[in-house]
NUDO-90610 format. One record per residue: residue in three letters; x, y, z of N, C-alpha, C, O in turn. Coordinates in pm, whole numbers, plus 50000, padded with zeros to 5 digits. Example, Ala and Ser with C-alpha at 12.3 -4.5 7.8 and 13.67 -1.06 7.14 Angstrom:
<nodes>
ALA513194943150780512304955050780513204967050780514244966850846SER512854977550708513674989450714512905000350787513415011450804
</nodes>
This chain:
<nodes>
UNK500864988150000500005000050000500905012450000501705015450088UNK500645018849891501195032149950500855043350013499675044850045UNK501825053550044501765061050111500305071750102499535076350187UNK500395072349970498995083449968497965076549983497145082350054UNK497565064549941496645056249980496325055450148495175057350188UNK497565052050254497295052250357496875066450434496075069050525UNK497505071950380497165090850383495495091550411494745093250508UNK495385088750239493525089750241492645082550380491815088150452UNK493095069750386492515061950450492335068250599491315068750667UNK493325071650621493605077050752492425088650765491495088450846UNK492705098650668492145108850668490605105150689490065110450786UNK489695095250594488405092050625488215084850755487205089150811UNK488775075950821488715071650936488595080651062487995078851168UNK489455092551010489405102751053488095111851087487495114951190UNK487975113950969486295122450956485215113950996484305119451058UNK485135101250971484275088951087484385090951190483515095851262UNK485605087051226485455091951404484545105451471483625108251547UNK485435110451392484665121451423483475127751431483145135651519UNK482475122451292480965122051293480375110351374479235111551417UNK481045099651396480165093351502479665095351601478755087151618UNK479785103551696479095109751828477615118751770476555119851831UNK478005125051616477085132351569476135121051567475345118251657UNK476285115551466475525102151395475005097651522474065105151548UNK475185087651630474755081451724474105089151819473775083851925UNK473725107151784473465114851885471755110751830471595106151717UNK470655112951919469105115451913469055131051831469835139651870UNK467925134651696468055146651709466925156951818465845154651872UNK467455163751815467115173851915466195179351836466605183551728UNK464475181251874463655189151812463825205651842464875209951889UNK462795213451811462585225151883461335230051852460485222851799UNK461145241451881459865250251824458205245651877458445234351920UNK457145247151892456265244451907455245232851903454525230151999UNK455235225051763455105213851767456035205051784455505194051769UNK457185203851809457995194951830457555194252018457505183752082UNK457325205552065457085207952231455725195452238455605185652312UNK454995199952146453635190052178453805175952143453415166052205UNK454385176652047454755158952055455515154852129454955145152180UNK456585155952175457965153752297456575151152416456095140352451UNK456155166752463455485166152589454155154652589453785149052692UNK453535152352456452675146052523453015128052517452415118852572UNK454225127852427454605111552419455535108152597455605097152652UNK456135121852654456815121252726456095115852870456345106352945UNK455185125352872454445127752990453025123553004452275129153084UNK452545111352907451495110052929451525095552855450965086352916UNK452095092852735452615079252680451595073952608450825081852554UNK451365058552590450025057552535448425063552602448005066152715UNK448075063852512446395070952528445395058852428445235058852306UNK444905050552517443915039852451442365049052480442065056252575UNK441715045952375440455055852418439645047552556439765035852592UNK438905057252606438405053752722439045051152849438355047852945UNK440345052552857441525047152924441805058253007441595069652966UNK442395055453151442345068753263443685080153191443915091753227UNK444415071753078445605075853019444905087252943445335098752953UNK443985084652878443355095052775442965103852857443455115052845UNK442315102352925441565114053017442825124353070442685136653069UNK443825118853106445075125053138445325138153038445355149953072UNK445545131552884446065133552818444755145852762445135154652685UNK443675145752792442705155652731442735168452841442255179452813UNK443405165052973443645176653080445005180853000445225192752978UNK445685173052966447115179152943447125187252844447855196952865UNK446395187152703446015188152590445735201652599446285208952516UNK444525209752734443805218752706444805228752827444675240952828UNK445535223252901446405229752944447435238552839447595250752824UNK448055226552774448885231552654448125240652569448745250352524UNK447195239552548446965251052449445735263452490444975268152405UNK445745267052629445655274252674446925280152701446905292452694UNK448375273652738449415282352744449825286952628450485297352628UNK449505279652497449945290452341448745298352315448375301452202UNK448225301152412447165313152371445875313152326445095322652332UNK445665302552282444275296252236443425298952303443605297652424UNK441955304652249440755309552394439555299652333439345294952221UNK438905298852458437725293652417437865277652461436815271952430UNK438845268152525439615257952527438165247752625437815253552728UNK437755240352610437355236952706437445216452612437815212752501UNK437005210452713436805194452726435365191852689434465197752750UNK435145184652610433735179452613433865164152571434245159452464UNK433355156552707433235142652702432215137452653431235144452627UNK432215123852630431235112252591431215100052637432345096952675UNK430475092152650430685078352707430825071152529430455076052422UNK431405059952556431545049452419431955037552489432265036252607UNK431925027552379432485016952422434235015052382434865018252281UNK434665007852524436215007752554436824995552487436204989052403UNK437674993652513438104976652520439794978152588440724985452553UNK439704969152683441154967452751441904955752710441374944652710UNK443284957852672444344944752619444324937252735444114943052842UNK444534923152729445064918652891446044908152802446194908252679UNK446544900752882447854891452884447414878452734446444871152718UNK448564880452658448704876252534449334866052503450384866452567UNK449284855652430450674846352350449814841352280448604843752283UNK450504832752198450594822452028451674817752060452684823252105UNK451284798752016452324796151929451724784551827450564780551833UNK452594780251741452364771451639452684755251778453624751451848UNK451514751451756452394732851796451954722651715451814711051752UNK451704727551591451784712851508451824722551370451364733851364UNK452454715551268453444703151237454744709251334455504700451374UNK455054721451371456444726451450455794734351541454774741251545UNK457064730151640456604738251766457634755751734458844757751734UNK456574764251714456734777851713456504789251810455314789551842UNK456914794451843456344809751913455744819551791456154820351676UNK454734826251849454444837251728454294848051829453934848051947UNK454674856851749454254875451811453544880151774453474883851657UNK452694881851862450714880451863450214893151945450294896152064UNK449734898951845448454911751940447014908951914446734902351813UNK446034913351997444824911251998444514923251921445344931851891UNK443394923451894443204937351773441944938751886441394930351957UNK441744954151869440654957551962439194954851937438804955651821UNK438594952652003436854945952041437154931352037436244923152047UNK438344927952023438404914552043438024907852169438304914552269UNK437384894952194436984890152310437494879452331437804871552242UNK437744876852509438924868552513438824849552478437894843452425UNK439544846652507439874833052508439754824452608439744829052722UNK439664813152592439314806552765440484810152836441544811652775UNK440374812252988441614814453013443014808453032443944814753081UNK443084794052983443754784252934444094786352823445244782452800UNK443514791652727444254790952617442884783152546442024775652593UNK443124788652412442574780152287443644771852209444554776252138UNK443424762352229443684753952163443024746252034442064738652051UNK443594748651906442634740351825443564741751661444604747851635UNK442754734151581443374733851445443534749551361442714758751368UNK444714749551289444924763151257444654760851100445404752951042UNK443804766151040443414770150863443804781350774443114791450767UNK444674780150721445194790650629444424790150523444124780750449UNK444084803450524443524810350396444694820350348445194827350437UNK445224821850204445734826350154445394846250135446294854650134UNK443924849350123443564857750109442144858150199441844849150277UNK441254870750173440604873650242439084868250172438014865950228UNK439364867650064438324860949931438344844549930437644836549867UNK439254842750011439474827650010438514827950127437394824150095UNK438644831450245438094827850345436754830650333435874823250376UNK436544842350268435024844050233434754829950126434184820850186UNK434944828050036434614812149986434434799850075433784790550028UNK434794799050165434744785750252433244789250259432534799350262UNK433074771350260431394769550316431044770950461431804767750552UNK430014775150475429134783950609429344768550686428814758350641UNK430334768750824430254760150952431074754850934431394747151025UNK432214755050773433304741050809434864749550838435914748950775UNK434514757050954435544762451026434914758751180435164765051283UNK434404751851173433974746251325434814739551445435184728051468UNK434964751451508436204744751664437284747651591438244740751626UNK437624758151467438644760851417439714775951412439164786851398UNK441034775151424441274790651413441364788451287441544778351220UNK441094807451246441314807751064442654816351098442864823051199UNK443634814050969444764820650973444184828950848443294824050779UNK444724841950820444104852550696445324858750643445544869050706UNK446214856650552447314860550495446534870150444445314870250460UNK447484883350347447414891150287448864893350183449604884250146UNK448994907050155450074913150075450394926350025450784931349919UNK449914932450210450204947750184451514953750122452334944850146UNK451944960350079453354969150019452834985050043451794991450031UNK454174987150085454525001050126454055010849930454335008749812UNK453125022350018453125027349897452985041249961452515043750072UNK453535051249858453675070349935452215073649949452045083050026UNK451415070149913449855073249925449035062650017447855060049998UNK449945056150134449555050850188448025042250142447215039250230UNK447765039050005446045034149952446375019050010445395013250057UNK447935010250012447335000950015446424996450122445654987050105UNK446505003250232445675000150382444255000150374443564995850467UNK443575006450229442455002950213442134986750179441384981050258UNK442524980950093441964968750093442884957450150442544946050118UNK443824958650217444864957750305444184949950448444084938250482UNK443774963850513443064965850603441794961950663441254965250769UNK441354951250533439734949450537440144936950586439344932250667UNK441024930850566441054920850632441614916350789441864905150833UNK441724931250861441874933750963440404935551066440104931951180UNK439494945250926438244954650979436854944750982435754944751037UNK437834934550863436304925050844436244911350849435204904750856UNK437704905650846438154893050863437784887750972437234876750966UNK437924892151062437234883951153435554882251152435264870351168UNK434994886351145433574887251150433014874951042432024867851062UNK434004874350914433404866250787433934852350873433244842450895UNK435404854550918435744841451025434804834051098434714821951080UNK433954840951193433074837151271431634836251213430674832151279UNK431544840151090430384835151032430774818550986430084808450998UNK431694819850947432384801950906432154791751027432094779451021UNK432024800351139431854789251277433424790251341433734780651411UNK434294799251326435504796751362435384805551509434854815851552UNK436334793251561436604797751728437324804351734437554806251853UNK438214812551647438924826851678439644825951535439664816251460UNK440254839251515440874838851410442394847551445442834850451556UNK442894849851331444544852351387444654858851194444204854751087UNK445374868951230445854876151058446994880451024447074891751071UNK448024877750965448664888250922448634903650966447654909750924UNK449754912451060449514921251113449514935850932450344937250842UNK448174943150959448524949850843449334961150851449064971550912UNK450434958450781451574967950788452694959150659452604949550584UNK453824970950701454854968450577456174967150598457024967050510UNK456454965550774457914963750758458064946350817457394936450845UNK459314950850810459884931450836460294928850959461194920650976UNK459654936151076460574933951219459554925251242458564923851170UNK459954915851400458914911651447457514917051590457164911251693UNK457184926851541456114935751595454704933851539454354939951438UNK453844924951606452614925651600452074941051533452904949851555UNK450824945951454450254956151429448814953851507448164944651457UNK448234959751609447064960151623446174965151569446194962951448UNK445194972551610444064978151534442714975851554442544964251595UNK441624982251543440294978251567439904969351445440334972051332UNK438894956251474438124947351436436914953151405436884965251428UNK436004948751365434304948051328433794939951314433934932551217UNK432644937351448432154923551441430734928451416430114935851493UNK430204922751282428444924551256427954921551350428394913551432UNK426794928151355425744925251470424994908951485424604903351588UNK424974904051343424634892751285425184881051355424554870851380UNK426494883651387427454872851400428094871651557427874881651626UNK428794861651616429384862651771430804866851759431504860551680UNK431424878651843432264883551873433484867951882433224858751959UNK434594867651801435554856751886436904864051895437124875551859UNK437864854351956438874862351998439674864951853439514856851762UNK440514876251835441004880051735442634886251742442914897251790UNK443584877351686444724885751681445474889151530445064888851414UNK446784892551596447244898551454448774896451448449344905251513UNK449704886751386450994886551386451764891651360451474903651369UNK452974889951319454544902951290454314893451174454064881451166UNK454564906451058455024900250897455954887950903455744880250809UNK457084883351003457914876050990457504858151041457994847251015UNK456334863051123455634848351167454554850751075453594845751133UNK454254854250994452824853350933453734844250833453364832550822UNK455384850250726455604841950609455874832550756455294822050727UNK456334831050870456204815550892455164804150862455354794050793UNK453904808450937452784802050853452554799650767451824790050746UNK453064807550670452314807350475453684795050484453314783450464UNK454824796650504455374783450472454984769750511455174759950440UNK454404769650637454614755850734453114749950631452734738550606UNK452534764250590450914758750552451514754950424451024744350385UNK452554760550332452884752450197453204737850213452844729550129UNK453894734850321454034719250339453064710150314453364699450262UNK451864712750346450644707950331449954698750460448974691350451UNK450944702050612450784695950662449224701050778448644711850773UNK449014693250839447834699350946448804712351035450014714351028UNK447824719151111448524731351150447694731651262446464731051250UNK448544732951429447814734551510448234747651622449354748751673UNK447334755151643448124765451754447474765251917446444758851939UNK447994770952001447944774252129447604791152117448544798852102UNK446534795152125446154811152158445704815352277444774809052327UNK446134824252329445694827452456445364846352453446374853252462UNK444164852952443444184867452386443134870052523442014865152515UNK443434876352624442554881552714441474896552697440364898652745UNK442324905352610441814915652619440014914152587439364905752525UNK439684925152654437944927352634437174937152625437174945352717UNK436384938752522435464951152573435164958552653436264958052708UNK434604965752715434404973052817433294988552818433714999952794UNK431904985152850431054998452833431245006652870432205008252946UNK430345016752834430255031552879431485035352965431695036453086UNK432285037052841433815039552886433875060252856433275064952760UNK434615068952947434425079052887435805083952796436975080852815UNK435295091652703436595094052590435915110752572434835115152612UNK436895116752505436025130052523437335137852381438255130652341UNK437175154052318437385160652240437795172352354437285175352462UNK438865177252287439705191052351439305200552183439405197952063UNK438835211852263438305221652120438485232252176437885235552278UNK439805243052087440145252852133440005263152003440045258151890UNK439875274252014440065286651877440915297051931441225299852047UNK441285303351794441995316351733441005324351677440695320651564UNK440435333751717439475340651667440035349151566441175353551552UNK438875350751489438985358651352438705373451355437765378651414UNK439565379251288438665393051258437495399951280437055409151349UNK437045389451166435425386651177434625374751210434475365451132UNK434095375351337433295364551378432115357251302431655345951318UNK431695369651195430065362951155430795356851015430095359050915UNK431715351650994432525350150850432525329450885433395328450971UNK432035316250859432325308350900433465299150915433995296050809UNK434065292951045434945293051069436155280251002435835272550912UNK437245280451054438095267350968438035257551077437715260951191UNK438305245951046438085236251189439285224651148439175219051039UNK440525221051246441695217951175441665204251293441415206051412UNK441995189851230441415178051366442675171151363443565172251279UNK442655166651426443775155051501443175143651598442065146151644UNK443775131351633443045124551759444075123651815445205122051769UNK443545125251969444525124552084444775114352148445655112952233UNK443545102252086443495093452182444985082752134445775089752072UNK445475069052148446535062552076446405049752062445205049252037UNK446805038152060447225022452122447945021752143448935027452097UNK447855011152258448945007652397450145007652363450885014352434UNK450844999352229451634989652236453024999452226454054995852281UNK452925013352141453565024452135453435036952254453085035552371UNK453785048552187453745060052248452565067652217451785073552292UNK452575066352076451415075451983452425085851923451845096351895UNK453415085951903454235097151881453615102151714453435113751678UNK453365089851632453425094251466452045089751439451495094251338UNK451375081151517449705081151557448915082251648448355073351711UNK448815098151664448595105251630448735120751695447975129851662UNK449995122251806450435132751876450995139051734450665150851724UNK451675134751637452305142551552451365153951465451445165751428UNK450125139051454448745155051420448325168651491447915179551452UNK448625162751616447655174251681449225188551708449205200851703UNK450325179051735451535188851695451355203051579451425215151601UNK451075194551436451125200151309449995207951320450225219251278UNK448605206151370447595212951353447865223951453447495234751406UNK448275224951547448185236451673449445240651619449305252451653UNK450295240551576451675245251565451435257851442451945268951436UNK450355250551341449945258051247449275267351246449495277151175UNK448265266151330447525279351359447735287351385447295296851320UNK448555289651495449355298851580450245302251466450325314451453UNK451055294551366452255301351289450685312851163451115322151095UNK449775310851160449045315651040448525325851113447525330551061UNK448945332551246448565342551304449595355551250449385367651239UNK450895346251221452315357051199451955366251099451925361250987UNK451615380851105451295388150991450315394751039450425406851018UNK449455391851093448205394851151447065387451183446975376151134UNK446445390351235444935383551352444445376151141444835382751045UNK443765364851123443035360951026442065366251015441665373151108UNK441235364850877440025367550894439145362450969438645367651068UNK438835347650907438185336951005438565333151096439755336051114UNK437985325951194438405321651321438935308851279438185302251207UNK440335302551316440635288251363440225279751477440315283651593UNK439635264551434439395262051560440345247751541440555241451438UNK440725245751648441435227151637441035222351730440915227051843UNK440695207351672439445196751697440815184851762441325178051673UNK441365182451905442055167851952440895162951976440155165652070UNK440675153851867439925144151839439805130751952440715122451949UNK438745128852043439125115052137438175101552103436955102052087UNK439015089152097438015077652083438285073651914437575065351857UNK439395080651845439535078551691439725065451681438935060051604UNK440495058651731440795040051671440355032751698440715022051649UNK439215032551799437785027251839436775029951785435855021851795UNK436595040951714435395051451715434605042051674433705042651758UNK434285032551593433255025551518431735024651634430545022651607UNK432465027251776431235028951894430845039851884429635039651905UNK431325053351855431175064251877432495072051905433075071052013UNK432985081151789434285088151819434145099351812433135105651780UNK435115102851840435075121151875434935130551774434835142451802UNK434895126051644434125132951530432775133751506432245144451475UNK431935119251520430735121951580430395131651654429415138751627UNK431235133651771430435137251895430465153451882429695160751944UNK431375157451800431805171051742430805175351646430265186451654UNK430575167951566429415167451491428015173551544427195182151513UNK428215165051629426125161551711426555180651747426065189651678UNK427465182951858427745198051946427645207251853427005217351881UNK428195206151734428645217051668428115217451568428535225651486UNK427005209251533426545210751366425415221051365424645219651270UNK425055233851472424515247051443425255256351428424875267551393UNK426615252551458427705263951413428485262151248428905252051191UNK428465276351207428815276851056429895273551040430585281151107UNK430875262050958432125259750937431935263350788430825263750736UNK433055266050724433685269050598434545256250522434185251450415UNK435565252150588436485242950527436845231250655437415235650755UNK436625222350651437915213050768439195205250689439165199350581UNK440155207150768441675194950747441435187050848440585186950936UNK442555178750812442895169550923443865160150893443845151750804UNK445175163651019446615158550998446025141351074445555141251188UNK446115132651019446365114751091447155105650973446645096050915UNK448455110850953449085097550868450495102250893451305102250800UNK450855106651025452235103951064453115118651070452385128351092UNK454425121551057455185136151063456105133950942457085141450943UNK456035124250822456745126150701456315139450631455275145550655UNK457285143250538456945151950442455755153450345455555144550262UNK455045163150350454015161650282454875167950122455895174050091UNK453825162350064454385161249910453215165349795453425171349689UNK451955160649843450905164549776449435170749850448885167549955UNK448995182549725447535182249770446215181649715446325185749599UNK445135178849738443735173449706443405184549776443875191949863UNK441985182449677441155192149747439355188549715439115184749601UNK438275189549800437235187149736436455200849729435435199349795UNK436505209549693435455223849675434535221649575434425212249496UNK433595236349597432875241149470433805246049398434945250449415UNK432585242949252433675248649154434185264849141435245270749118UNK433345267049158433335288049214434555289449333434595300149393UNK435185282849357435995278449418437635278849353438675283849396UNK437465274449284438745274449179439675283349202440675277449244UNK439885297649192440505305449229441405304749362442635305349362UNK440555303449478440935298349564442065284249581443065283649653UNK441715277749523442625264749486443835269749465444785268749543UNK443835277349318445175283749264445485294149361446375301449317UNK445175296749447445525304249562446935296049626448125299349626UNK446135282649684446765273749781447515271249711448695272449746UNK447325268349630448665256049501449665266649502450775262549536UNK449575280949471450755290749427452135288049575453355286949586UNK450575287949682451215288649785452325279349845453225281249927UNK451945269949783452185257649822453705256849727454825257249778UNK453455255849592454455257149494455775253449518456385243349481UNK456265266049609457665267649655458165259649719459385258049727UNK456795249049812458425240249896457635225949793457175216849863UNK457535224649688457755212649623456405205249626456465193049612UNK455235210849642454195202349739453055205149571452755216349530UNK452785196949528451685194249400450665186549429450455177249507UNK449775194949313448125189949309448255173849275449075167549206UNK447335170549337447065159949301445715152549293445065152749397UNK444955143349144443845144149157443535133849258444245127349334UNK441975134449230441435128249319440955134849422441575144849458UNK439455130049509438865139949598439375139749760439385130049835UNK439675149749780440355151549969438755147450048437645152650044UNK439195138550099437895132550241438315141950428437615143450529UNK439455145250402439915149650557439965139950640440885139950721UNK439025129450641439465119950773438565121150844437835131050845UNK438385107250949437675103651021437015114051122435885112951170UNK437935124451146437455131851307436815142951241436325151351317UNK436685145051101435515157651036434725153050947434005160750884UNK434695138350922434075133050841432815135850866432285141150769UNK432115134350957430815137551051430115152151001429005152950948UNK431165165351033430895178650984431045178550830430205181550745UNK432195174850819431865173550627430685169950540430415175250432UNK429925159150604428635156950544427375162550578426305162550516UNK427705167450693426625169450761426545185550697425465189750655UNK427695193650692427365210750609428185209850518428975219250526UNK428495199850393428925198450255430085206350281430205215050194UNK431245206850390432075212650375433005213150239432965205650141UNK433915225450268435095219850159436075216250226435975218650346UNK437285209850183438375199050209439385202550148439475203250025UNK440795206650277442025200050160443035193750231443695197850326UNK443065184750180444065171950223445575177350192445875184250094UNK446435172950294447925178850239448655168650267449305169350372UNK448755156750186449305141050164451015143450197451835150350137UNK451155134650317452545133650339452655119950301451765111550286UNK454365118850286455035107750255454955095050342455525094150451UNK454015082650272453225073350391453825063550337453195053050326UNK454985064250295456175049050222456165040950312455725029650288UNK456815045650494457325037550568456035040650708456125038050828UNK455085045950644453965049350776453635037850841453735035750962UNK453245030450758452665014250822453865004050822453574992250804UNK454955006950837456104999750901455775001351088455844992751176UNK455425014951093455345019051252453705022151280453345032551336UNK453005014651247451745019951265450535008451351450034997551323UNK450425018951474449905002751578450804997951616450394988351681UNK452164998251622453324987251733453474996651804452935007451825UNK455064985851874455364993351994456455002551954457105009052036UNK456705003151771457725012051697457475026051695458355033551652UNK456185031251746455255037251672455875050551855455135052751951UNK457275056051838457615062551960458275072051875458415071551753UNK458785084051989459195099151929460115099251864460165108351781UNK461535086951874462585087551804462425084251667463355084751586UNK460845079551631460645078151463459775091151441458765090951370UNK460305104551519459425116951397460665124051404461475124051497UNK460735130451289462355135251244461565149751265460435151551218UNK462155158351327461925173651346461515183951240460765193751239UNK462755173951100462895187250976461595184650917461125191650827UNK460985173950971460105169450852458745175650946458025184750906UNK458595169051074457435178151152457595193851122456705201351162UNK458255196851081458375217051087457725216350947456655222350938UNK458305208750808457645213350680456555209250696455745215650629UNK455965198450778454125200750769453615212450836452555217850806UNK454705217850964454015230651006453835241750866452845246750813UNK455175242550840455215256050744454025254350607453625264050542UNK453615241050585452895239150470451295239350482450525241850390UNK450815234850667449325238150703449895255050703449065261250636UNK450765262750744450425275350770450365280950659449335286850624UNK451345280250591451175283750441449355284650354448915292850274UNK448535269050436447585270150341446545279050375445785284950298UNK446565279650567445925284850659445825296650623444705300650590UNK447225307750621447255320050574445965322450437445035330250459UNK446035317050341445185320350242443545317550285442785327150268UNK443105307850327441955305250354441225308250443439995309050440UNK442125310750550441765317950671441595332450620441135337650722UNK441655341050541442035354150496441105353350379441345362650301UNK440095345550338439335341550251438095350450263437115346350325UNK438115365850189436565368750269435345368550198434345374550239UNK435365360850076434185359949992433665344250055434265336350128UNK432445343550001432415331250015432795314549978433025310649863UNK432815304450118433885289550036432645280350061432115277550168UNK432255275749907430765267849851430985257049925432015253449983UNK429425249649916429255235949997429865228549869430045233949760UNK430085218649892430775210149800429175197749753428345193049831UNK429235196349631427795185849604428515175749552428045164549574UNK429655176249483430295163049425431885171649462432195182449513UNK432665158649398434065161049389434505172349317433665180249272UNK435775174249299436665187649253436125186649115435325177849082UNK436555195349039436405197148902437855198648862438155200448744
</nodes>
């Protein structure tokens, strides 16, 4: 080797050393929403709806944003139905003795407390299992493969997901004594994904879990063998009534009060198995962080209001968009958002308005322009926690699509904590709701009910 060669070498070993303390350091957030996500993953942790954690977290919520200035702040509860995790395992014991990493998905009901024991049935898909004939899953678990993939528009979780939302229920119409799925998500660790179930009214509640991508291809293999398949399940968690969950609703008043107002949502509530850091503290971060930045310049026209949404990953009992709904549907809204798909970079936006509207659009888009962020078709829904007000006064909508490649890698585990939201990227969703806020909020003609999609 020669000399300049060892030179170089030296020299990069050099500059390694040296960035390693950088590299191995946590980054350090700052600024406003980074305060609300830190503080509420820090100091309050998971938030399951109905849970004494949530209730915590809806005092903490209206504290915080009474100290950034917000008036008008108050709590308004609801009763719904709860469901509590209790003590968990899986394993495979026939044709091989396996362990699996197993979560119960919520409304699931438990298991004897011994354990279920019984024959395990792989279905390849979710259409498969719907094909089986009515009862010959009798005294049986169903296993429910899938084949979600990571995509930036996070769509695959729509039909992904159904076999999370509905698989069980078609399970227990088959006669099956519990079922077990593929956790829906997209990375390769071994972390269960939980999530809420839906059991028809039609049919009996059974116990329901959900595996890590890496024991699910275990199954799809052991089931290619062709041999019988038997497991050991044991899923305690259970329902639980008239649980209370409740909405934190604070405003920024407008200029003009009689002008109708913007309404910007997040849910506060989380699942256990994480923090909630990127589902869904990172929303309510981006939405309050924004408002307050769309004040810089001057008071808005319209009033802002932001909706911490409680009871969102349960809601199918009753969630805090409903309940916002029922309170608030004599008060005039104009437009709702709503941040729930993590603190990546947003990249695109939708929108659903009137067409008299248009102008306005090219408003946002100009606005938008500069940090890289494009139209994109297709109609903006906002999400679960305004879905309720959206139909109920034909709001208009604009969705501001962040980057959801690696969302459902961390979505529902115990991955799902503060060291996966990167700061630079929580600040460009701030600067990009304020960005849109500024224009719409400052909107003083009128913004049409929407009767169909964009034009």
């Amino acid at each position: 080797m020669n000399t300049a060669i060892s030179l170089r070498i030296a020299l990069v070993a050099s500059a390694l050393s040296a960035a390693a303390p950088a590299i191995a350091a946590p980054t350090n957030g700052s600024g406003v929403a980074w305060d609300i996500v830190e503080g509420l993953t820090t100091e309050i942790g998971p938030r399951p709806a109905g849970s004494s954690a949530e209730d915590r977290a809806r005092d903490w919520g209206a504290d915080k944003l009474k100290a950034l200035g917000f008036q008008n702040v108050r709590i308004e509860e609801f009763k719904t139905l709860g469901w509590q995790r209790g003590p968990e395992r899986a394993s495979l014991t026939a044709p091989f003795a396996q362990p699996l990493a197993i979560t119960a998905l919520g409304y699931s009901v438990p298991t004897p407390k011994g354990g279920l024991k019984a024959e395990l049935a792989y279905f390849p898909t979710l259409a498969a299992l719907e094909a089986a004939p009515d009862g010959s899953l009798k005294g049986k678990v169903a296993f429910i493969d899938h084949a979600m993939r990571a995509a930036q528009d996070g769509s695959g979780y729509g039909p992904y997901g159904n076999v999370r939302r509905e698989g069980p229920s078609i399970a227990s119409r088959k006669g099956a004594a519990g079922v077990v799925i593929r956790s829906a998500g997209t990375d390769s660790h071994r972390n269960p994904h939980t999530g809420v179930t839906m059991f028809a009214k039609d049919v009996k509640p059974i116990p329901a879990g959900a595996v890590s991508n890496p024991d699910a291809d275990l199954i799809a293999r052991t089931a290619a063998r062709g041999k019988p398949m038997a497991i050991d399940l044991m899923l305690m968690g259970k329902p639980f009534p008239d649980a209370t969950s409740g909405n934190v609703i604070a405003d920024l008043p407008g200029r003009d009060p009689s002008l109708p107002i913007i309404v910007l949502a997040c849910h506060l509530d989380s699942w256990d198995l994480g923090t909630g850091a990127v589902d869904d503290a990172s929303g309510c971060a981006i939405i309050s962080a924004a408002a307050l930045a769309a004040q810089q310049g001057g008071q808005p026209l319209r009033t802002i209001r932001v909706l911490w949404s409680g009871n969102e990953e349960t809601g199918i009992a009753g969630g805090g968009g409903d309940d916002y709904a029922k309170r608030h549907g004599a008060e005039r809204h104009a437009l709702a958002m709503e941040s729930d798909f993590g603190a990546d970079k947003v990249w695109q936006v939708k929108f659903s308005r009137a067409p008299q509207d248009k102008a306005l659009a090219d408003k946002v888009n100009a606005a938008l322009w500069p940090m890289g962020i494009v139209p994109h078709e297709g109609r903006a829904d906002g999400g679960a926690d305004v879905e309720a007000i959206i139909a109920a006064q034909k709001l208009a909508v604009i969705d501001l699509g962040q980057d959801g490649t690696h969302y459902f890698d961390l979505h529902h585990t115990p991955d799902d904590t503060l060291d996966k939201v990167d700061p630079a990227a929580l600040q460009q969703n701030v600067d990009a709701w304020a960005a849109v806020l500024k224009v719409v909020a400052n909107e003083a003609g009128p913004i049409g009910m929407v009767e169909a999609g964009p034009k």
